[in-house]
KOLFITI-120066 format. One record per residue: x, y, z of N, C-alpha, C in turn; residue in three letters. Coordinates in steps of 0.001 Angstrom, whole numbers, plus 500000, padded with zeros to 6 digits. Layout:
REM residues N
XYZXYZXYZALA...
END
This chain:
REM residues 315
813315385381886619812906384287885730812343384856884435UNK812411384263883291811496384333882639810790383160881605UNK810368382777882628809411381361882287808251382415881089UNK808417381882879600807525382830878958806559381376878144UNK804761382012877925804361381109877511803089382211876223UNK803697381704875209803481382312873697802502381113873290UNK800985381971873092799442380964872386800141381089870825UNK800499380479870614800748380057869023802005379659868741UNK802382379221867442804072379225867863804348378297866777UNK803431377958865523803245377576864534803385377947863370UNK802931379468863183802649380197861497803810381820861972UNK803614381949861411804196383594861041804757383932862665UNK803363384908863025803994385711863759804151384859865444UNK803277384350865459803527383023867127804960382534866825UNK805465382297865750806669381235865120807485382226865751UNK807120383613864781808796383925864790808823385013865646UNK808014384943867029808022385758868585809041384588868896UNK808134382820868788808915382314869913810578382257869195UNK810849381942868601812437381707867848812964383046868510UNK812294384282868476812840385539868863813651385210870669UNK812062384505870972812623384817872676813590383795872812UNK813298382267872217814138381366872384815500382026872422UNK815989382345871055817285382830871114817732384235872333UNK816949384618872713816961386199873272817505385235874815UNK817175384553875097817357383479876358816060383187877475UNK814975383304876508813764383005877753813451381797877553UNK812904381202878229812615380051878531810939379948878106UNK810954379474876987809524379172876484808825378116876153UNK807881378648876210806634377047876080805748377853874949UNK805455377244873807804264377333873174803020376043873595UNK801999376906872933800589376302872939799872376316871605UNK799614375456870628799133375129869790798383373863869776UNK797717373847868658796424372566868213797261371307867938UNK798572371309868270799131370248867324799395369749866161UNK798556370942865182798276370159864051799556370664862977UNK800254371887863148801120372773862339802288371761862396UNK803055371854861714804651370947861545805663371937862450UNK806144372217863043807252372648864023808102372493862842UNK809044373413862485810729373478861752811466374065862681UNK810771374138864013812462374901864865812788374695866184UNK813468374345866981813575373872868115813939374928869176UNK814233374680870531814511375163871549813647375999872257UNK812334375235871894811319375783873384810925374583874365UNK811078374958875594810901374128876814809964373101876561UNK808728373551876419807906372377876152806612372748874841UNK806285371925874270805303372393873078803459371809873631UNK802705372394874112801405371856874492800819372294873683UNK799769371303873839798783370696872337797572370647873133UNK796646371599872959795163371423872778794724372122872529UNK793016372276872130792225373287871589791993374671872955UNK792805375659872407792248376941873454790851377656873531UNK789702376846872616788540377025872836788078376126873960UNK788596375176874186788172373941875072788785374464876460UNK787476375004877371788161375306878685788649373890879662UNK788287372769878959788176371396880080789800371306879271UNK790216371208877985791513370990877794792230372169877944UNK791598373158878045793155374184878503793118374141879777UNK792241373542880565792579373810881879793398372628882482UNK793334371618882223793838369985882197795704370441881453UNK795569370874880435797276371317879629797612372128880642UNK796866373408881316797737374208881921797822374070883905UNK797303373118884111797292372799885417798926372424885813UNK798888373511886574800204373634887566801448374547887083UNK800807375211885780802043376036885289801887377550885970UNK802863377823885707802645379412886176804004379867885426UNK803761381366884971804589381778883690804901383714884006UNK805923384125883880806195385098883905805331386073883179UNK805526385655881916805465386479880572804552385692879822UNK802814386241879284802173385585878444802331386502877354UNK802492385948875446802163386711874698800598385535873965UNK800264386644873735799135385841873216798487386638871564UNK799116385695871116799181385767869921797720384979868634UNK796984383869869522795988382986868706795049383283869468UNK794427384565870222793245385185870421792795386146869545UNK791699385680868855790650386723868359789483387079869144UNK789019386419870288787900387026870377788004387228872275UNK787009387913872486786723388050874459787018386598874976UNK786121386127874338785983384529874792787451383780874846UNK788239383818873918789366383141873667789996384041875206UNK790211384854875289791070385762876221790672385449877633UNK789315385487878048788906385239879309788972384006879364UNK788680382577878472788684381362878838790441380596878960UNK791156381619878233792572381749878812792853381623880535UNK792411382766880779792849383687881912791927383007883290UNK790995382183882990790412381563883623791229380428883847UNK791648379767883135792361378404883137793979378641883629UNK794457379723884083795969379619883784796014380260885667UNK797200379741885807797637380494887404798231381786886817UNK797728383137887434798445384328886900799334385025888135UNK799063384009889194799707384393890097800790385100890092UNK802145384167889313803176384965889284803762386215888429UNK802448386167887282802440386993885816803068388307886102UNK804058388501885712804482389689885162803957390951884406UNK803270390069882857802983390588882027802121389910881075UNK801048389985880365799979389703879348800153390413878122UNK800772390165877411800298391184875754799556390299875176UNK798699390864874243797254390607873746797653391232872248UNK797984390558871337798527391207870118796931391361868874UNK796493392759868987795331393102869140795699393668866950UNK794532394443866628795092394899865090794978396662865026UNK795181397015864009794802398479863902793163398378863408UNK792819397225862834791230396998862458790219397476863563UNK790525397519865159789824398360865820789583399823865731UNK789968400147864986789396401752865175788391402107863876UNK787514402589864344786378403003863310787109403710862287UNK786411403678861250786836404860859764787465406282860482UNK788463406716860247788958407983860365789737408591859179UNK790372409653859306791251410340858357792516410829859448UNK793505410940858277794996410732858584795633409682859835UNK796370410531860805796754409263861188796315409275862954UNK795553407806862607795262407671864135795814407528865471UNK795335407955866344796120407552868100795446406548868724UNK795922406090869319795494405210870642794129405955871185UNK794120407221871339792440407881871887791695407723870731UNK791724407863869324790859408056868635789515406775868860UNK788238406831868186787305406186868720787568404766868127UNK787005403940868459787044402319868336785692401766867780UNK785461400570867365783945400346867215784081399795865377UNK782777399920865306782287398947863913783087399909862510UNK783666398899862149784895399389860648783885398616859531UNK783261399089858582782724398292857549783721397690856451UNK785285398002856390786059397785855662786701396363856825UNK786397395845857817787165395186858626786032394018859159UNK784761394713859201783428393688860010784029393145861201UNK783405391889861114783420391153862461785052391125863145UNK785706390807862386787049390614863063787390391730863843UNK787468393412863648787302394270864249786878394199865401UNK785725394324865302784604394167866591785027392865867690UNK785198391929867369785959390990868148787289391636869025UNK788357391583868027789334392238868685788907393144869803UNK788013394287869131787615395754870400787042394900871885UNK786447394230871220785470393254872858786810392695873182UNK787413392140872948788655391295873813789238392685874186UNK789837393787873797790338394597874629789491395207875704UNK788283395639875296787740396189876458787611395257878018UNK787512393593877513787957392681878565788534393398878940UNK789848392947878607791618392965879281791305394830879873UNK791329395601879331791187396631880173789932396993881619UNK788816396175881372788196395755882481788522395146883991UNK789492394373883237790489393279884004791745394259884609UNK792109395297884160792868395719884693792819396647885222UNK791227397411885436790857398142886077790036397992887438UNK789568396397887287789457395692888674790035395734889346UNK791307394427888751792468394055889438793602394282889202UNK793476395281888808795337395829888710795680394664887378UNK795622393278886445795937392724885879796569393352885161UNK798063392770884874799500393713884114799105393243882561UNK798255393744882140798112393640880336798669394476879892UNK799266394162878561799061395405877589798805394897876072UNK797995396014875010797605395691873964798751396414873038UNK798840395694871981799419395955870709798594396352869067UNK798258396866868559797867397284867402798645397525866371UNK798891396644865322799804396435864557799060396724862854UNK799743397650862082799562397453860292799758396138860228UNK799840396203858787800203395104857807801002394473858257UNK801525393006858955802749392545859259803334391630858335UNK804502391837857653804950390994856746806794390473857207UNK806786389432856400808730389287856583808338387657856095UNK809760387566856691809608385883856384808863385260857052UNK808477383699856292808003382660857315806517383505856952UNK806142384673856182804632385174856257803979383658855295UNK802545383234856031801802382314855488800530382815854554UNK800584384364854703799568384869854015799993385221852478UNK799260385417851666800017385422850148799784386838850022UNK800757387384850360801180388859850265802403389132849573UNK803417388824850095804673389462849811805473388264848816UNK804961387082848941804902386389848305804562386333846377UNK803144387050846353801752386851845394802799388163844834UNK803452388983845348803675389854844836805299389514843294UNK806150388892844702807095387900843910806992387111842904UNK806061386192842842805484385421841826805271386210841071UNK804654386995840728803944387716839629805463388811838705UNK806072389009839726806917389718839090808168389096838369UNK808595387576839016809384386730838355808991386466837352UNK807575385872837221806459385772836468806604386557834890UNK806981387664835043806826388828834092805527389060833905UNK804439389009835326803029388851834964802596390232835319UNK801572390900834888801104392560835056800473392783836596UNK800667393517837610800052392956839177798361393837838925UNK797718393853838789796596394428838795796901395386840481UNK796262397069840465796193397431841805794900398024841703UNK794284398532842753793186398924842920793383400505842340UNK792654401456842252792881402823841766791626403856842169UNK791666404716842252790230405421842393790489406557841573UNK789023406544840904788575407753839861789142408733839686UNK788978409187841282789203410641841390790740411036841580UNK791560409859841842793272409921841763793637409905842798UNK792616409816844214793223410170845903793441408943846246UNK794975408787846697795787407302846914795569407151848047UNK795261405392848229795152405018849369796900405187850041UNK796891405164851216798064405083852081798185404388853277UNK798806403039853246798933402537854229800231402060855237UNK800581401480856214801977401120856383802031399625857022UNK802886399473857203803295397808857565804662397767858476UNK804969396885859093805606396784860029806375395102859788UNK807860395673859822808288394053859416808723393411861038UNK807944391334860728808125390948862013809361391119862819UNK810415391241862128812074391642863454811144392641864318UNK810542393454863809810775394969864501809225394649865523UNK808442393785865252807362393393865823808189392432866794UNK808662391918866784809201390773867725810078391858868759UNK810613392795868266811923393589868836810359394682869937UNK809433394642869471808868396003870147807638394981871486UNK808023393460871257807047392916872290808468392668873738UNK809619392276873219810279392193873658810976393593874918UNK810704394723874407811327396053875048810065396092875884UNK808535395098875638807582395349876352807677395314878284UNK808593394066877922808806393179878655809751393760879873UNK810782394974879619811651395534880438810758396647880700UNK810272397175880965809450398180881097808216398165882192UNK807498398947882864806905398706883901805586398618883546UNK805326399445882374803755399963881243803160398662881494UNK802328399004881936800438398241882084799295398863882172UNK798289398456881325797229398907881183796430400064879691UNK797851399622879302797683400418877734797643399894876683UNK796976400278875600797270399973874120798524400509873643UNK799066400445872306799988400791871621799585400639870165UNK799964401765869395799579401623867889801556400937867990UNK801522400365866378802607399867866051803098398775864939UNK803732400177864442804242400034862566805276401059862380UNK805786401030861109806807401295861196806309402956860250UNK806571404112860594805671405098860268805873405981859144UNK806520405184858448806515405138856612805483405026855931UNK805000406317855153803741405704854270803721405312853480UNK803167403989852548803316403851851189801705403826850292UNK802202404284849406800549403973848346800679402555847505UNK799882402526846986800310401054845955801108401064844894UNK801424402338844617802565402561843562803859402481844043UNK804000402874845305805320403450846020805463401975846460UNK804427400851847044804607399509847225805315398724846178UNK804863398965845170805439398163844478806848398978842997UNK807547399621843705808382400042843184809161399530844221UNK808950399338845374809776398983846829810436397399846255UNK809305396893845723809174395593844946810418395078844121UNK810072396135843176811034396716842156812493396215841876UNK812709397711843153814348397395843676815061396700844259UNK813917395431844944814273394510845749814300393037844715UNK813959392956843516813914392025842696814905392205841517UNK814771393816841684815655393955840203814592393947838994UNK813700393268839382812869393117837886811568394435838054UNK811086395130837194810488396436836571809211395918836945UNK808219396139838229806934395670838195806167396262837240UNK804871395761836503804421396222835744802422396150835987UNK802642397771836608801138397578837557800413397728836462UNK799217397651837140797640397397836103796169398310836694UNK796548399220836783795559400146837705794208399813837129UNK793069399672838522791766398993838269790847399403838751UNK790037400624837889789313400776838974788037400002839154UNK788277399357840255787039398517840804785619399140840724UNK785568400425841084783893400598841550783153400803840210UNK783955401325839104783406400977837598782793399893837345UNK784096399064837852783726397257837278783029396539838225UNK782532396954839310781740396187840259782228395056840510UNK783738395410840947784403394233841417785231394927842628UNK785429393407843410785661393909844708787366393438844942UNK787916394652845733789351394601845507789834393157846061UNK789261392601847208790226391108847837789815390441846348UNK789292390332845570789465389132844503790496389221843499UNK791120390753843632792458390883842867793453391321843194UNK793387391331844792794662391878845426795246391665847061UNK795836391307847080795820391076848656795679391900849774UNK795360393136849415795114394211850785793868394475850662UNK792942395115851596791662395666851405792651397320850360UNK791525397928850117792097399533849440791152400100850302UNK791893400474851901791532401607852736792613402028853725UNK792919403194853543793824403678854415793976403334855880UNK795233402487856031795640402366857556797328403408857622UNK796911404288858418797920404937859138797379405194860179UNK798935404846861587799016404783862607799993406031863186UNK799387406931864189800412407580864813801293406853866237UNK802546406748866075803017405620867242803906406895868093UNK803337408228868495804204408913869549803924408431870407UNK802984407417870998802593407150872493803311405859872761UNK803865405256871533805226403997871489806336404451871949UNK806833405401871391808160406221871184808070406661872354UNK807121407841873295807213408179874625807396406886875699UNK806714406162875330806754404894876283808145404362876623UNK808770404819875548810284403636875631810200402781874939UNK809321402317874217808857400397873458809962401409872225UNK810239399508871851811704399482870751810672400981869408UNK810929401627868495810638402030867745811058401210866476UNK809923400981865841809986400252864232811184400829863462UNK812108400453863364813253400776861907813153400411860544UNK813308399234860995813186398646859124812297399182858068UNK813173400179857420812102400453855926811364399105854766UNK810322399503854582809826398463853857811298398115852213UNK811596398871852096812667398250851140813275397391851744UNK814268397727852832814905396764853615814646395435853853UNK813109395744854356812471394389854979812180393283853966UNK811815394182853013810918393136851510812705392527850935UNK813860393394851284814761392436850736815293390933851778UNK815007391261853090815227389995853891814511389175853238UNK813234389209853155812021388596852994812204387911851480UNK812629388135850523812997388055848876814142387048849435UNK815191387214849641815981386441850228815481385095851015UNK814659385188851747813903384214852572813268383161851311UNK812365383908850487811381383947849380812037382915848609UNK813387383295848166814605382597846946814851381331847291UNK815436381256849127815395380219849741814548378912849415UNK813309379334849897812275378277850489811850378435849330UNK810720379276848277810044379168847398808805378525847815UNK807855379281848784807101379035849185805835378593848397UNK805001377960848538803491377413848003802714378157848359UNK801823379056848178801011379679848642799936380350847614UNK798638380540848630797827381203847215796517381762848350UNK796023382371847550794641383300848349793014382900847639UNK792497381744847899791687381494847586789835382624847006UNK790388383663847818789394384979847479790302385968845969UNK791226385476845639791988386445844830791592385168843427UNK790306385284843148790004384875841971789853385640840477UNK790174387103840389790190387255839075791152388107838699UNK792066387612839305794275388577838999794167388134837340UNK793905387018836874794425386824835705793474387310834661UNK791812387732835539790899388121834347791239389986834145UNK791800390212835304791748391306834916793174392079834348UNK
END
């Protein structure tokens, strides 16, 4: 069987897991608030209630039982255990817990799955959340054998993204508008990587054939880019000549989310413990991906904006 039941199934990445499995041939159910507009069909059934509310998730999920959970609209312990409380796991297969790379404390070059975990001052609370929901799920599976596994993902972008990223970037360059980037004094480039959703959808999916429980996984695609090399990627995928605006913030006592959509701190991930595992390995180069995505972009012509990105045009 694979009776699969995906917590989200509304925005970005819940959306475009379930469309993944739909078509792949599993049999899925999302769980959302109700409140998002659905544009795509062919999941079994769509349930609607708040997954903070243990009296309504337990009332929605009475009598189901599901092969395959991805759980995609947990941020915190609480969200995860008041899950796992409410659901029959009897027949469970498998749990992924789609966790961030924001768990791991400040390091240099590129991190593993062992490196240490804990309080990121570039990440705060959301971090720390995530780490407590994993140490759950690994609690849980050191009790009871429970078949989890965690995911730690870069930057995730592609189509259908609701965040104004790849987007903010488009605009500005159709635009003929200058992109402001962050810069530092001393000339040492940040370097980060990103992972496009096919290859995120393709690496939960290979999760699924596989026997692996009880592990994390870093997972991105292990290309580095700086903000220059980002937006030349840009570039070639528009045709049109981006025209950056290097800034250095700590002069101007301004803080990079108000003029840019990434934090400016290095995320690199080492994914040999992906690759040994067997899980799909990330392909898509960010050129590649940013041209699906531009394509997607041309399509729809999305609405979008970042309410913290208040001074792109002052600066």
């Amino acid at each position: 069987m694979k009776r699969t039941l995906i917590m989200g199934g509304s925005t970005f990445v819940s959306r475009s897991l379930a469309e993944h499995f739909i078509l792949k041939g599993y049999e899925v159910d999302i769980l959302t608030r109700g409140v998002g507009k659905l544009t795509y069909t062919g999941f079994r059934e769509h349930l609607k209630c708040d997954r903070h509310s243990s009296l309504e998730l337990q009332k929605t999920l009475e009598g189901k039982q599901y092969d395959y959970i991805l759980d995609i609209s947990a941020y915190t312990k609480n969200d995860v255990s008041t899950l796992l409380a409410c659901i029959d796991t009897t027949a469970l297969k498998k749990y992924i817990f789609c966790s961030s790379a924001a768990v791991y404390k400040p390091g240099f070059g590129a991190l593993s799955e062992s490196d240490e975990r804990g309080e990121n001052p570039n990440w705060g609370q959301y971090g720390l959340d995530k780490k407590e929901a994993e140490d759950y799920l690994f609690q849980q599976y050191l009790n009871t054998g429970f078949p989890m596994l965690i995911f730690r993902p870069t930057y995730i972008y592609g189509e259908n993204n609701n965040l104004y990223r790849e987007s903010y970037f488009f605009d500005r360059i159709k635009q003929r508008k200058a992109i402001p980037i962050p810069c530092s004094p001393n000339g040492q480039l940040t370097q980060v990587q990103f992972i496009h959703i096919a290859d995120l959808c393709e690496v939960f999916e290979s999760a699924l054939t596989t026997d692996t429980v009880g592990k994390a996984y870093n997972v991105t695609h292990p290309e580095l880019m700086s903000w220059e090399k980002m937006l030349h990627c840009f570039s070639q995928v528009t045709g049109i000549e981006a025209t950056a605006k290097p800034i250095d913030h700590e002069a101007l006592h301004v803080e990079v989310r108000s003029f840019f959509p990434f934090r400016d701190v290095n995320m690199e991930l080492d994914i040999s413990n992906l690759i040994n595992a067997g899980l799909h390995t990330p392909s898509i180069a960010l050129s590649d991906g940013l041209r699906r995505t531009y394509h997607w972009y041309l399509h729809h012509l999305p609405q979008l904006s970042d309410s913290r990105m208040t001074k792109v045009d002052d600066l």
